[in-house]
KEKE-957344 format. One record per residue (C-alpha): x, z, y; residue number from 1; residue in one letter; chain. Coordinates in Angstrom, 3 decimals, decimal comma. Layout:
BEGIN
((X Z Y) NUM "A" "A")
...
This chain:
BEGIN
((5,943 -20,402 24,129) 1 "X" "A")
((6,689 -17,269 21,771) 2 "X" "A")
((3,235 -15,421 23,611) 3 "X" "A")
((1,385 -18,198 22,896) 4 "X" "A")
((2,066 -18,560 19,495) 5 "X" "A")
((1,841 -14,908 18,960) 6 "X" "A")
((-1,477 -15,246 20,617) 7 "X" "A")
((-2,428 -18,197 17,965) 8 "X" "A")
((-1,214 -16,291 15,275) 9 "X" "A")
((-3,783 -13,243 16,104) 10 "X" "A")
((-6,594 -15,191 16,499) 11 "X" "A")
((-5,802 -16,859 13,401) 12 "X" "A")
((-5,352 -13,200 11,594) 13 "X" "A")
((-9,051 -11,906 13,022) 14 "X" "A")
((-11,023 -15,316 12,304) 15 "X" "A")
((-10,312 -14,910 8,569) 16 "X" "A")
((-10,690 -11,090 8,732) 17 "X" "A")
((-14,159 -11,652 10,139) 18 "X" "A")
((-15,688 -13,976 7,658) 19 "X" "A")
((-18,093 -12,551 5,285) 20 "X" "A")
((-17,795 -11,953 2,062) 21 "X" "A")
((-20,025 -13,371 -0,170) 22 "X" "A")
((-20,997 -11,628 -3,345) 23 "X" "A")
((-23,284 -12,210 -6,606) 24 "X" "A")
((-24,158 -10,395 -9,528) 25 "X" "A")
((-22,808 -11,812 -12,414) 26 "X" "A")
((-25,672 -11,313 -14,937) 27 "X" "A")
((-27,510 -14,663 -16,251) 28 "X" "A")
((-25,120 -17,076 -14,064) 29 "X" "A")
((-23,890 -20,298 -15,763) 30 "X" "A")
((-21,138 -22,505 -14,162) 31 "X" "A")
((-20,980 -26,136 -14,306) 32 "X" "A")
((-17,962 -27,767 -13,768) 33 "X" "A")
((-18,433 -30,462 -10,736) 34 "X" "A")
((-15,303 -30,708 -9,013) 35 "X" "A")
((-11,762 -30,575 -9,223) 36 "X" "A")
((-11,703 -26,881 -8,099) 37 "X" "A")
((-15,617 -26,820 -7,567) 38 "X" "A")
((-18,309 -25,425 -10,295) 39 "X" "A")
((-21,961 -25,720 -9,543) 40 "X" "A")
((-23,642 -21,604 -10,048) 41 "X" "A")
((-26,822 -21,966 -11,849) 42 "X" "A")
((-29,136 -18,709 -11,582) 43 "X" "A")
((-32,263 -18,213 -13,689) 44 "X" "A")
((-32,268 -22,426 -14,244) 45 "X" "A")
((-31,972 -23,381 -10,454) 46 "X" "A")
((-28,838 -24,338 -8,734) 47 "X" "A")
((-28,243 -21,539 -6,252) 48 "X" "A")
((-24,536 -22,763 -4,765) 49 "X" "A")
((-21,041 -23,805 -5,202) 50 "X" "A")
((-18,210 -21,169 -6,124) 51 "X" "A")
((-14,241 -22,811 -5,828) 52 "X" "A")
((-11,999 -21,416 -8,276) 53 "X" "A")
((-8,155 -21,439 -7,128) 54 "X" "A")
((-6,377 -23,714 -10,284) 55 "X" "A")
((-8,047 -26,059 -12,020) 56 "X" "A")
((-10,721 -24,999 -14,963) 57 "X" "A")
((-10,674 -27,061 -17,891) 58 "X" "A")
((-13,584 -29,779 -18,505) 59 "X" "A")
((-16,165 -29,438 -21,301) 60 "X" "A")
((-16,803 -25,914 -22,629) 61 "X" "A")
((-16,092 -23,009 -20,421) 62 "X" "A")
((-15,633 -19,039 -21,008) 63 "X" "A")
((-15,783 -17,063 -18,784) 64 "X" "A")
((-14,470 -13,352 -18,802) 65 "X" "A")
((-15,780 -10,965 -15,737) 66 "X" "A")
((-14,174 -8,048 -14,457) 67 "X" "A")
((-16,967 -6,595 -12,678) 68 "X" "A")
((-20,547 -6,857 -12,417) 69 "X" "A")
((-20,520 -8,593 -9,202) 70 "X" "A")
((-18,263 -11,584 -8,491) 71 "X" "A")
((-16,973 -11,742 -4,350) 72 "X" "A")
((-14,789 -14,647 -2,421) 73 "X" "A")
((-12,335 -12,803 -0,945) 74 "X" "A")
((-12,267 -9,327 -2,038) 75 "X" "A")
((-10,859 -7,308 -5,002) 76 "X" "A")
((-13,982 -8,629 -7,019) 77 "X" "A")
((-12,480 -12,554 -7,000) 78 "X" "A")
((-10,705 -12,073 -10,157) 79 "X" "A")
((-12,217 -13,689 -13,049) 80 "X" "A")
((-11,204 -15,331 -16,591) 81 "X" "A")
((-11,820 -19,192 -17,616) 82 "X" "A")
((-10,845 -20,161 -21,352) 83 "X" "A")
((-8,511 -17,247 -20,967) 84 "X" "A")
((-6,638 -18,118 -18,161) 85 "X" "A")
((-7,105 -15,738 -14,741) 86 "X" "A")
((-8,113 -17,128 -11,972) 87 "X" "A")
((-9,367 -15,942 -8,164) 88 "X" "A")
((-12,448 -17,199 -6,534) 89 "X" "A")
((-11,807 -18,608 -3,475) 90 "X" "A")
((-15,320 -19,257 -1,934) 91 "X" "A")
((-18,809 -19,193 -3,274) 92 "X" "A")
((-21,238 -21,150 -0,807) 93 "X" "A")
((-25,094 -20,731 -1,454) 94 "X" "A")
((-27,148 -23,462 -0,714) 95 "X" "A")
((-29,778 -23,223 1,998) 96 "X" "A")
């Protein structure tokens, strides 16, 4: 039982180690908030994906504060600023 679950626990470890990062420059974006968690990432007037924010961003007018030129999901670049408040950028999904 213990092997297994050690077993479990590795594959677990090296399917989240293997996912790639996704990344964006941060120059021209605009966020729209659409979800709980969820904002809509508008580049150059077109919607180019989804980015979820871990805590909840406030609804109507947003500010955002970047660290970085380039914003990442799961890296050292996932810190960000809303209305003052830091947050970490859990996933950014572009759409197809």
């Amino acid at each position: 039982m213990r092997f297994s679950l050690g077993i479990a626990f590795i594959a677990l470890f090296f399917s989240a180690s293997v996912k790639a990062e996704t990344c964006l420059p941060v120059e021209g974006l605009q966020f729209e908030k659409i979800g709980i968690f969820e904002l809509l990432i508008i580049r150059d007037g077109k919607n180019w994906g989804i980015m979820s924010v871990l805590g909840i961003p406030a609804d109507g007018k947003m500010e955002f504060r970047f660290f970085t030129p380039t914003i990442c999901d799961g890296s050292q670049n996932d810190k960000i600023q809303i209305n003052g408040k830091l947050t970490s950028i859990s996933d950014i999904k572009p759409f197809k």
